[in-house]
C-alpha positions as CSV (number, residue, x, y, z in Angstrom):
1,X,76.5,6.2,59.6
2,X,76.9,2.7,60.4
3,X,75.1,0.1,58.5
4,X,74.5,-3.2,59.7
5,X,72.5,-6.1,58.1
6,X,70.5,-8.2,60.6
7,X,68.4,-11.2,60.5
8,X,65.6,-12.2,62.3
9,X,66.6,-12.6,65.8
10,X,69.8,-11.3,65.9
11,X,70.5,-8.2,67.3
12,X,73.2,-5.6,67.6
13,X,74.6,-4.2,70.9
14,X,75.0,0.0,71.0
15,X,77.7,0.9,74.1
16,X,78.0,-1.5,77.1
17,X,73.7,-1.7,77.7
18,X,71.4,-1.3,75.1
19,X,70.8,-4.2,72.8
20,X,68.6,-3.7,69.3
21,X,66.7,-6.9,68.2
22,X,65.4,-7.8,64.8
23,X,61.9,-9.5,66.0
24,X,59.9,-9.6,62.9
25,X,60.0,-8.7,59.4
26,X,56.8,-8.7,57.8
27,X,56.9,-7.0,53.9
28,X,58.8,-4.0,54.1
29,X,58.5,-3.7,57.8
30,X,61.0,-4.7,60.5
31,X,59.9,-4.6,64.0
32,X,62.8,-4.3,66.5
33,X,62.8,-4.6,69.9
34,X,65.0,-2.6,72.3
35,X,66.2,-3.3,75.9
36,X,67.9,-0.3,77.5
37,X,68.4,1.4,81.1
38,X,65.2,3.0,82.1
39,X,67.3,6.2,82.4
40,X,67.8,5.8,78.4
41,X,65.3,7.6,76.7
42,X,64.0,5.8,73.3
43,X,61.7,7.4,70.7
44,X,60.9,6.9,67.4
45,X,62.3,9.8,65.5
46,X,59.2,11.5,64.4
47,X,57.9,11.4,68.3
48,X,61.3,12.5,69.3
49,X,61.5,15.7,66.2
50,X,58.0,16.5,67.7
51,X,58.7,17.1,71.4
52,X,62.1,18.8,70.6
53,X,60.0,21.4,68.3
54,X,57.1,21.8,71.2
55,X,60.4,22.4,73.8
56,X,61.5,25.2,70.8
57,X,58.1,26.7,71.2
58,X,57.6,26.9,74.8
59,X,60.9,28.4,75.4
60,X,60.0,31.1,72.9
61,X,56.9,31.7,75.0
62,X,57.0,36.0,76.6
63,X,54.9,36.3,80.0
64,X,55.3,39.7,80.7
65,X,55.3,40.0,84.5
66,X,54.1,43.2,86.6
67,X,56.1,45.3,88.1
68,X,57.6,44.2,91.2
69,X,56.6,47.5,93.2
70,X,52.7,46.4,92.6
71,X,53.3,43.2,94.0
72,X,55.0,44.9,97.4
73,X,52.3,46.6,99.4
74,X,53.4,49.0,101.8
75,X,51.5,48.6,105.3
């Protein structure tokens, strides 16, 4: 893990396009700001730990599916 210590206003840069900004610090909080690609998907973690549990659960998911000769009818 990288650690970086930032001060409001400045900002770190993570590949060629997305930049992380230190925009307020307020007590123990520190609101960042982050410009990225569109195509770059950002969540905060616990939103992100969240959807990848619900993905876990709905590929678990059994649909049992009838046979295929009662879905052909013979004419």
């Amino acid at each position: 893990m990288l650690i970086l210590t930032r001060k409001l206003n400045e900002s770190i840069t993570i590949g060629d396009n997305v930049e992380v900004s230190v925009i307020e610090i307020k007590g123990d909080q520190v609101k960042l700001g982050i410009n990225a690609p569109r195509e770059i998907k950002v969540y905060r973690k616990e939103v992100y730990l969240a959807i990848q549990q619900e993905n876990r659960e709905a590929a678990m998911v059994s649909i049992e599916l009838p046979e295929l000769d009662d879905l052909i009818k013979e004419d």
